[in-house]
N, C-alpha and C positions, 0 to 999 in steps of 0.2 A: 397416179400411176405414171410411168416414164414416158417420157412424150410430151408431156406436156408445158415444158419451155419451149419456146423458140430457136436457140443452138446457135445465136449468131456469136456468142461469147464464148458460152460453152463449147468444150472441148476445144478451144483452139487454142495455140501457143499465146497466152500471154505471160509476162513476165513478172517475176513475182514483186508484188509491192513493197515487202520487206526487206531486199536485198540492199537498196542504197543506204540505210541507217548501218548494214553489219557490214557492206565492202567498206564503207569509209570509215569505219570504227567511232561512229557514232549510235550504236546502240544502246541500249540502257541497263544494264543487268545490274545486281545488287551489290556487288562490289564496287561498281563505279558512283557509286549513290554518297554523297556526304550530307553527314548526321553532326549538326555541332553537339558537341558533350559527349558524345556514343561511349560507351564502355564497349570493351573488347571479354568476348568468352573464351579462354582456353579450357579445352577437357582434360582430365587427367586420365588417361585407359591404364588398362590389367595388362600388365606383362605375361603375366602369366596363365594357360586355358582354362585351369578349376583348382579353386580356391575356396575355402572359406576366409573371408575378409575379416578378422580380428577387428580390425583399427587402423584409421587412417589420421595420421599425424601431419596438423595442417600448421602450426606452431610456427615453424619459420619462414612459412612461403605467407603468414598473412602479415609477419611485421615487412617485408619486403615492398622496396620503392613501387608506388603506385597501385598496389594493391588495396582496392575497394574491400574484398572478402573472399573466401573460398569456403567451396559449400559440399554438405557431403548429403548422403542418405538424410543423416538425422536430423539436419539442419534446417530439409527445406518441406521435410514432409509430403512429401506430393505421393499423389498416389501411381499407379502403374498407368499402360498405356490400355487403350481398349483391347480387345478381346480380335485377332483379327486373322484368324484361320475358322472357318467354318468348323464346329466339330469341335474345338479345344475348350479346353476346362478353362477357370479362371486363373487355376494356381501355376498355367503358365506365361500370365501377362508378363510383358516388360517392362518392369521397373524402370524408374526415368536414370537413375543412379543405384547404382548395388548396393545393399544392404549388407546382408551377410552373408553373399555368396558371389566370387565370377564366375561364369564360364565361357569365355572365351578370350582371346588377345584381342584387347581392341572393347571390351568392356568397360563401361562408364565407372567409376571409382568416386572422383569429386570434379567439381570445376572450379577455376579460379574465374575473375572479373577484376579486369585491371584497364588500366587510361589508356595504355598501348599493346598492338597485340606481343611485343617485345615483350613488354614488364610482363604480361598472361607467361609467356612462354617461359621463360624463365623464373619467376615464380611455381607454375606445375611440376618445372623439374625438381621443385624444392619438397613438395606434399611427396611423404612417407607412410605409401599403404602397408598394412602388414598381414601379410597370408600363410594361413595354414595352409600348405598343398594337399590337393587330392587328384588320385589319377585320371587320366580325361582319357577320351573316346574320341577318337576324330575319325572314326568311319561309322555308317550305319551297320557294319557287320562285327565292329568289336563295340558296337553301343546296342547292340543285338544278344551277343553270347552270354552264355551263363554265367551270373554272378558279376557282371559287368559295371562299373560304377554309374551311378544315378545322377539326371546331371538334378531331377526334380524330385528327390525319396520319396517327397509325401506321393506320387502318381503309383510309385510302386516295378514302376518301366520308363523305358525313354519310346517306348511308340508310342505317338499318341496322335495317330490319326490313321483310321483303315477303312477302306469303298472295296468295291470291286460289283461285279454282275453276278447275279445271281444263279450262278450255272451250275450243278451237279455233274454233268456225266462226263465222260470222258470225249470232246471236243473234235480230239484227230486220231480218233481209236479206227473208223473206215478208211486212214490217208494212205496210198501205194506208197508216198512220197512224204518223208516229214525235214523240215530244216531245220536245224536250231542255233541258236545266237547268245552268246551272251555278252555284254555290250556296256559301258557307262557311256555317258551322256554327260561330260565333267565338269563340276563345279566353273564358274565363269564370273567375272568381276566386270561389271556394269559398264565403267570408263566414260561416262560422259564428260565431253571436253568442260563444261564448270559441275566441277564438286558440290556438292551437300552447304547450305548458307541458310541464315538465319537474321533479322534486324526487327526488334519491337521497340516501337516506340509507345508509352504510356500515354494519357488522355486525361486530362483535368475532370474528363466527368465519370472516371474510374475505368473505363476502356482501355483499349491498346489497338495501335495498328502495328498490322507482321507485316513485312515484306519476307517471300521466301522463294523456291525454287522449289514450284510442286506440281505434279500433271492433273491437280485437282482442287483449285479455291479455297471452295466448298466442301469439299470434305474434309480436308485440313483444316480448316474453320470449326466443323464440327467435333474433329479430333480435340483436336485444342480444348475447345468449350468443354468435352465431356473429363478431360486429363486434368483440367486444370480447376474443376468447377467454377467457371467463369460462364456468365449467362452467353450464349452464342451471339447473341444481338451486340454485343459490348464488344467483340472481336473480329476487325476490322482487315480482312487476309488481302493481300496484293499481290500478284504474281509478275513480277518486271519479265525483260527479258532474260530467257533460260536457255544455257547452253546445253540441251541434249536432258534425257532423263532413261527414256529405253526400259520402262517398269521402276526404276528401283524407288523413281522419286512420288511413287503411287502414294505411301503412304507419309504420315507424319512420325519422323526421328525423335528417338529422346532429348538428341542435343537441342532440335529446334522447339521443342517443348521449353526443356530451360530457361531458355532465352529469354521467352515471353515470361515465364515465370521470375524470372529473376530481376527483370524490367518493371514490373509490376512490384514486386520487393522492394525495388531500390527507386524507383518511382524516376528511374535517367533509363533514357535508349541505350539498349544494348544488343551487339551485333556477334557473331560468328561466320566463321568464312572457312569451310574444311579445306584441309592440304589435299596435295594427291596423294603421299605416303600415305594418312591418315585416314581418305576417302579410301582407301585398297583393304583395308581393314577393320572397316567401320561400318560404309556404303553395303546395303545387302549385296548377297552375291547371289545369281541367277544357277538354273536347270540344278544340276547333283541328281541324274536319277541312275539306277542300276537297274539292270532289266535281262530277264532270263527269260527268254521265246520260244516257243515252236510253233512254225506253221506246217500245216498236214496239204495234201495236194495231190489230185489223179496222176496219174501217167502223160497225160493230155498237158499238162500246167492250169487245171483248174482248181482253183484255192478251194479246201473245202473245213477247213475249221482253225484256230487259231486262239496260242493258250498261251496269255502272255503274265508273267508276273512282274510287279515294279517296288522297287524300295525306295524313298524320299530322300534324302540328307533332306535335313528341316534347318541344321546347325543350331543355335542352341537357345533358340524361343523360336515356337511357330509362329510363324508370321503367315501371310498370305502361302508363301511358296511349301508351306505344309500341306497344301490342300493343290497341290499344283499336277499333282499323278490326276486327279479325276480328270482335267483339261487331256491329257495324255489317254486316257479312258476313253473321253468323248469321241477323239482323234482316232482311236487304236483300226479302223474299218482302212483308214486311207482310202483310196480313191476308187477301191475294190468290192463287188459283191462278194463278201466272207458271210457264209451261211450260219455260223456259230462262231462266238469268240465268249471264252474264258477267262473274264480280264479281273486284277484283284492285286490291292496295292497299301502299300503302309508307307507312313512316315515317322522319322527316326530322329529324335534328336543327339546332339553330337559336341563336342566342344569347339565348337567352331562357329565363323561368321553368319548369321542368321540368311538364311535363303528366302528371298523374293521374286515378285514377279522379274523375269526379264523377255526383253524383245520376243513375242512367241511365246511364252507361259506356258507351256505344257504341252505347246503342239509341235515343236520343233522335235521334241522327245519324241511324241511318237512318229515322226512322216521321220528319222532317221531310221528307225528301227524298222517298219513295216515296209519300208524301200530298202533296207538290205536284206531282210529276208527276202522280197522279190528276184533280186540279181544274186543270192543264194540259188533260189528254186531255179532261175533260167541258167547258171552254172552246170547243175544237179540235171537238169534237165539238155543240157547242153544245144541250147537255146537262145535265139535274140532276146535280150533285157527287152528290149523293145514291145517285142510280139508279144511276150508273158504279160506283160502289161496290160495292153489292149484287148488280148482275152479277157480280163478280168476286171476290166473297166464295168462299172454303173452304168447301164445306157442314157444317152442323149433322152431317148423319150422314155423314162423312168423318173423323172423327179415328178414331185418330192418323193423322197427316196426314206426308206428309215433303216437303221444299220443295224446289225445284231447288238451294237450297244443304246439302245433307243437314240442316236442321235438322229435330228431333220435334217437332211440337204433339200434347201429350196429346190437349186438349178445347178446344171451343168454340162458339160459337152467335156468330160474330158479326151478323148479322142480326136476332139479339132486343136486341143492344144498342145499334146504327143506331136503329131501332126505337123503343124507350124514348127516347135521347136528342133525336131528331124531337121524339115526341111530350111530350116536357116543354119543348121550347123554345117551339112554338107556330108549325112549321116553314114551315109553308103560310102563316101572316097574316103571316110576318117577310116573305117572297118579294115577299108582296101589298102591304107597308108599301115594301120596298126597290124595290119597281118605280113605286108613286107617286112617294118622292122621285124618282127619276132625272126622271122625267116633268114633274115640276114645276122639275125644276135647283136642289131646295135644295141650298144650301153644306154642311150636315151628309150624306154619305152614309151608308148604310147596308150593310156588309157583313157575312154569314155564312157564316163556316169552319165545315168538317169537319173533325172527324180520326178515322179507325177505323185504331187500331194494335192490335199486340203488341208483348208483350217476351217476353226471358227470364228467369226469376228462379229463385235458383239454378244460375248457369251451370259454377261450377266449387264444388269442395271439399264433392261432397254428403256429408257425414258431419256427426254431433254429437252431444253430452253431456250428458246431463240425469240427477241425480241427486232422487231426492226422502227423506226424511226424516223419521219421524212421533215427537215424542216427550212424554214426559205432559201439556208445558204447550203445544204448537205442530207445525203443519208447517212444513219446510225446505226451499226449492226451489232446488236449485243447477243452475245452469244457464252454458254456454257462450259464450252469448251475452252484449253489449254492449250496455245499452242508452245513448242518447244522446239521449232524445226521444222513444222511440218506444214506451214504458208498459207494456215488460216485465214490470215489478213486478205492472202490473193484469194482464195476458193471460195471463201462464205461472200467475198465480193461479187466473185464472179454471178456467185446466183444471185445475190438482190438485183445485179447491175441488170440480167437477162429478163428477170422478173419483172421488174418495173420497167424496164428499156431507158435506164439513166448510163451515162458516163461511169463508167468505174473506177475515174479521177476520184469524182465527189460522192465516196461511198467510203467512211470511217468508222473501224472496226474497234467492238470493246470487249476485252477478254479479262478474266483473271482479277477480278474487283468485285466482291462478295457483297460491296454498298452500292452496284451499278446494276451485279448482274443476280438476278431473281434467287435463281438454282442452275444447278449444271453438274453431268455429270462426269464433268475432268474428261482429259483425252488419253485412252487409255485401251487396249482389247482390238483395236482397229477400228474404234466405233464413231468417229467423229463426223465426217462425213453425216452417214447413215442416219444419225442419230441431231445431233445439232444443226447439220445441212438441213436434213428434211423441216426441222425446227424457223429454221433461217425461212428457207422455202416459202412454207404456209406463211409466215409470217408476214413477208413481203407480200406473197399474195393475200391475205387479208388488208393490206394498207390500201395496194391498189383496188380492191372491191370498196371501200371506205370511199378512197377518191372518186370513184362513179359516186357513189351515194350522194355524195359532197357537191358534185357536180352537178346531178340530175336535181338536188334541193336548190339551187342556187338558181336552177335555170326554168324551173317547172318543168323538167321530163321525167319520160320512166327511167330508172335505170338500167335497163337494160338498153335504150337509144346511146348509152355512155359508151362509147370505142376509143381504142386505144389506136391514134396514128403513128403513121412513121415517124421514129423519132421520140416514141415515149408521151410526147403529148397526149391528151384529154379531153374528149369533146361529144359535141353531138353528132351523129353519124348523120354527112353530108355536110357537114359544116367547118373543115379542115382549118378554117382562118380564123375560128373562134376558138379553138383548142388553145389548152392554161399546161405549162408545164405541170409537174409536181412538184417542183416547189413555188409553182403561184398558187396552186391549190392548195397548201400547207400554209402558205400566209393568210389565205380564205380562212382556211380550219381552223385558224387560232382565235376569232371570233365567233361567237356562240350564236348569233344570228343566222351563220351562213350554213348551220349547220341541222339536219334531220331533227325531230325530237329523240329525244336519250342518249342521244351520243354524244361521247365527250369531247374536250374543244383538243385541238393538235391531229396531227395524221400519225400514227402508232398502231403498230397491232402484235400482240404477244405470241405464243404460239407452244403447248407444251404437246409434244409429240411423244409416242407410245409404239413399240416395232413388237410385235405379239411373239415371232421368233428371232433367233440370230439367224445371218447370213456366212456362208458356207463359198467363199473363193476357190481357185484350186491352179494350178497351173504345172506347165513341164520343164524343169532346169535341165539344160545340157551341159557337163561340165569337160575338157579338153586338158588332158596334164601330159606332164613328159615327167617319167622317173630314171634319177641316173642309180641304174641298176651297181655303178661303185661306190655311190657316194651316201645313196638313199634322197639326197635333195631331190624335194619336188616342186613344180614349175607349173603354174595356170597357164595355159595358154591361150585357151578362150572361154567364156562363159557364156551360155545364150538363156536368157530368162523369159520364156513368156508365159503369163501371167494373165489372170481373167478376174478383176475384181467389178464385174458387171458397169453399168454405164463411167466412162472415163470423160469427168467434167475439164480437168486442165492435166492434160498430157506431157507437159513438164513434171509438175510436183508427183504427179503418180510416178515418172520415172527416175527421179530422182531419190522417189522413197525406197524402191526397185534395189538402185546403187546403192544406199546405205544398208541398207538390210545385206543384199548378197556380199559386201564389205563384212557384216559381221560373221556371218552363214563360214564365209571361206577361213575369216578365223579363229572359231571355231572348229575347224575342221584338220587346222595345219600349225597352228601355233598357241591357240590361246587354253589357260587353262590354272587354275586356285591351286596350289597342295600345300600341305602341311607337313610337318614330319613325325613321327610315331608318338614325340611330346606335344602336337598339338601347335607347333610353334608357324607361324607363316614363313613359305620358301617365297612367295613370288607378291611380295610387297612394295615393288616398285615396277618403275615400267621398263626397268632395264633386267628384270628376272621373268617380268610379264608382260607377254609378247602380244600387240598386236599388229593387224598388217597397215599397211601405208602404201603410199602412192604408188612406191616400186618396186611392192609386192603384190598387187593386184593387174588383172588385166582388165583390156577392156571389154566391158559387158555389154552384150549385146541382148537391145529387149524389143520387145512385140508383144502385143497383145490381142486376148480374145476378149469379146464385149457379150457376156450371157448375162443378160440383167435378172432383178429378182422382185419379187412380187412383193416384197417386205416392206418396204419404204415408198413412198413418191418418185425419189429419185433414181429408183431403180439399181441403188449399186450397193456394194460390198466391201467389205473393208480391204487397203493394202500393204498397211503400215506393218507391218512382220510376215507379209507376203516371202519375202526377198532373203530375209533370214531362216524361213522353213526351208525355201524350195533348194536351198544353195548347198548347204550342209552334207547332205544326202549326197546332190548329185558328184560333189568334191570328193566325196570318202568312196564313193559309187567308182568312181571315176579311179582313184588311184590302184584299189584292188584290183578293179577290171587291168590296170599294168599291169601287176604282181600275179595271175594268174595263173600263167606259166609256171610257175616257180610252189603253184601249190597256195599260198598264202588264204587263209579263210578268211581271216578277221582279225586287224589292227584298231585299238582304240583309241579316240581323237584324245589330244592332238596327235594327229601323225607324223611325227618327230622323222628327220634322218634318222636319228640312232634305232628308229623301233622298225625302220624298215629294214636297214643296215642288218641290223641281229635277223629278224627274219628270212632275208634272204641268206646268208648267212648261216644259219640255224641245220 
């Protein structure tokens, strides 16, 4: 239960252990890694969205300098990728390479493998696909209509995935008050600063080691294993350093499939390294959802039922982000008692970039949507956004709470975090400021968003592996998880360091090594923490109960006479000057004499931990803009984020995941955004078509937190990592209408473009 560390570590500013390897550019990531021999991977992609693929004419790109081979469909025979939307059939696995069909730009066709990635490159531009055209569908509403081309015929349709609640009647048939919205949530492109990569090297005893860039080992291990029929034990995954992943690098890509495969063909290492161009149209892309609402509401602003419909873009093989509306489902309550919801959702595939998880998975979807219908209803009701809230607020002493969509919320207090977030913006003088400008008609307006969300964190795969390790010169923290940013190394230190009461110098952390580390289950959902902490946790605490044992055999006492003095030492209680660090007692343990009977020699103890529900964060975004009512630009001016991801171990890394999140949240909201054009073609394929925000387009963020812990884990907390990206979102678009008010404006769909404000006011 929480409470149970000591706290002399915890939660206090330490600094993270990682950072001297990345300021000085001494970190290690895959590209900086040299492989004598390696071959170089180039992929050859579909120009074109849907096609039947004829023939691909490889003829003079394979007599070409340096060219090892180039490989197509039929060449290397491998089969498809696993199965990996809940709910989809097999016939729309991902082929690792096209056979006889593309549908999408940015579709695998063949690859080359050449000595430099020069020769690759130029060699691909020589392989000659040849495609029969067929028309594409690049929305779920023209891959919906009658008679619309198939991107899969044998299915018979392009939906191919539908949930919803089981509700019959009519919802908001009693509401005085009903709002409605209708809203996309727009396709978004991953951008992690290193791209998609790949390097296997082969193994004399018919093995391979990968290095890759994945938010999970082990499941890419398993991936691999089941793609490639290769026994799992034979494939050897390592995760170096990774710059950034944000969901997309959840799962395993065809191209890094390849790789391994073709390494194993050719029996030399072979590596791949995506561009950005390439990573923009290749890399899954995040949310795509379309959403048609109505919430119903007394006279009072009391919510009283809530009918929401969702359509998917899946783009064009389901992957996880086909199954990404149920997340959105689970979500659809927000932070509100809604007595009845209607919720019912399809996914569509489309000729376009396949949709994956991204930052937030499904809940950013819905905490935009259920937070603009609130500041709808308090509009409609000519009302505080504020007040309408906290009427409708879950109470403090109502958890665990269960939503008309059966979702659990452990805990929470949202009303203390409304609350806080108010009162650090300065709620009351912004209202007083934004009612002068109006009054005077300056060109700059003033508007202020709310957002009071939840999520989920930890929605699936509660389980994980933490081992810990004490030996004469160091501790060893093995752990499950992946980090990619997120300062593992400092946090799972922080707790053995608290745990055992050692130095958090000599506490050495091992991640991302499938032959080191047991199982794990990637870092991903916001689960790491909750999930591999509490792993860590027990773990350490089982060493330290060993080292009593250790001790009390050594000495003739009970164990329980074993106390832990100031300082971490070991000893018999009253005897302070006989106390054995931990690691004198781990050079004891490695002799079998010194040791209980059955227990084995070393100080060790493993630890697989099991969280029966997911945990349910939530917090209040304040957002601050100015809109120049000539220009349409609009301008952050302050952000206030506070946030409650229950107990807060290292108060750095929780706010700094705060800042990356609300970084993507705002662009999201004002810049960023995928489209295509009626042929399916990509407009925003680089970074100078596709916008995102930077240092001096962001303000400064101001955070705070609530600490409501939760009963789910030991360590009492919650996940934060796509905190920062729900709560931001909301309250920026919140925020900007709340300007445009005046002026009538209902509903602008992100990104919130000058031009779309312009036209509307305008209009």
């Amino acid at each position: 239960m929480p409470g149970q560390l000591r706290g002399s570590i915890l939660g206090a500013e330490v600094r993270r252990t990682e950072d001297p390897r990345f300021i000085t550019g001494t970190g290690r990531y895959l590209d900086d890694m040299t492989i004598e021999g390696a071959l170089w991977a180039v992929m050859v992609r579909s120009t074109v969205p849907h096609a039947m693929l004829t023939s691909v004419d490889t003829d003079a790109a394979t007599d070409m300098p340096g060219v090892v081979g180039v490989f197509t469909a039929s060449d290397l025979d491998l089969g498809p990728l696993p199965k990996a939307a809940p709910g989809a059939t097999d016939d729309t696995r991902r082929p690792l390479l096209a056979g006889d069909r593309v549908r999408f730009v940015g579709d695998l066709v063949a690859v080359v493998v050449a000595e430099t990635p020069q020769q690759g490159l130029d060699a691909a531009e020589a392989v000659w696909p040849d495609y029969d055209m067929l028309p594409p569908v690049t929305t779920p509403a023209e891959a919906t209509a009658e008679g619309a081309p198939l991107l899969f015929p044998e299915l018979g349709t392009n939906v191919v995935l539908e949930g919803g609640t089981d509700v019959q009647d009519d919802v908001i048939a009693d509401a005085e008050i009903v709002v409605r919205v209708e809203l996309e949530n727009q396709r978004l492109a991953a951008v992690p600063l290193e791209p998609n990569n790949a390097l296997a090297v082969p193994r004399d005893d018919g093995g391979v080691d990968v290095w890759l860039g994945s938010q999970g080992a082990h499941g890419a291990r398993n991936t691999l294993s089941r793609t490639l029929g290769v026994d799992r034990d034979l494939i050897h995954v390592k995760v170096p350093d990774m710059g950034g992943g944000f969901g997309a690098k959840i799962n395993v890509f065809p191209e890094q499939a390849l790789v391994v495969a073709l390494a194993m063909k050719l029996g030399r290492p072979v590596r791949w390294q995506e561009g950005r161009g390439e990573g923009m149209l290749a890399m899954s892309h995040g949310r795509g959802q379309y959403h048609t609402v109505e919430l119903g509401a007394d006279r009072d602003g009391l919510i009283q039922g809530l009918r929401w419909r969702v359509t998917q873009d899946a783009g064009a093989f389901p992957l996880y982000g086909a199954y990404l509306a149920h997340f959105t489902q689970r979500m659809a309550a927000g932070s509100y008692r809604i007595p009845r919801i209607d919720f019912r959702w399809q996914a569509v595939l489309t000729n376009t970039t396949p949709i994956d998880a991204y930052r937030g998975a499904g809940r950013p979807e819905a905490a935009l949507t259920i937070e603009r219908l609130v500041d709808m209803l308090a509009a409609e009701l000519q009302a505080d956004p504020a007040e309408v809230r906290r009427k409708n607020f879950i109470g403090a002493d109502e958890f665990p709470f269960i939503t008309a969509t059966e979702e659990r919320y452990d805990s929470g207090d949202y009303g203390a975090a409304l609350d806080l977030a108010l009162d650090l913006s300065g709620y009351v003088e912004l209202r007083a400021e934004q009612t002068r400008r109006r009054a005077r008609g300056d060109r700059l307006q003033l508007g202020i968003g709310i957002s009071s969300y939840v999520e989920v964190t930890a929605p699936g795969g509660r389980k994980d592996w933490g081992k810990t390790e004490v030996t004469p010169e160091e501790v060893v923290v093995y752990s499950g998880a992946v980090s990619h940013g997120h300062s593992h190394e400092t946090t799972f230190a922080q707790i053995a360091a608290e745990t055992l009461g050692v130095p958090l110098e000599r506490i050495r952390f091992v991640q991302g090594d499938t032959d080191l580390v047991v199982s794990g289950g990637g870092t991903m959902g916001s689960r790491s923490l909750q999930m591999a902490g509490s792993a860590v946790m027990r773990s350490s605490k089982a060493v330290l109960e060993k080292a009593r044992r250790v001790i009390a055999h050594m000495w003739e006492a009970a164990p329980e006479d074993v106390v832990v003095f100031d300082g971490g030492s070991l000893g018999i209680a009253g005897m302070p000057d006989q106390a054995l660090s931990l690691f004198e007692i781990a050079q004891h343990a490695a002799d079998p004499d010194n040791l209980p009977p059955d227990e084995e020699p070393g100080l060790m103890a493993e630890d697989r931990w099991s969280q029966e529900e997911a945990t349910v964060p939530f917090g209040t975004h304040v957002s601050v803009v100015e809109v120049d009512t000539d220009t349409g630009d609009v301008r952050v001016l302050r952000h206030i984020a506070c946030d409650d991801c229950g107990t807060i171990f290292s108060p750095m890394v929780v706010d700094g995941q705060v800042h990356g999140g609300v970084a993507q949240g705002i662009g999201q909201a004002l810049w960023e955004g995928m489209r295509y054009d009626p042929d399916g073609n990509p407009l925003t394929a680089n970074l100078t078509t596709y916008l995102i925000p930077s240092a001096t387009t962001l303000p400064l963020i101001e955070i705070d937190h609530t600490q409501t812990t939760t009963d789910q884990n030991p360590l009492g907390a919650k996940g934060i990592g796509e905190a920062g990206t729900i709560g931001s979102t909301p309250a920026v678009v919140n925020a900007v209408h709340d300007a445009l008010r005046p002026w009538g404006v209902q509903h602008l769909d992100m990104p919130i473009t000058p031009s779309k404000i312009w036209d509307a006011l305008n209009a």
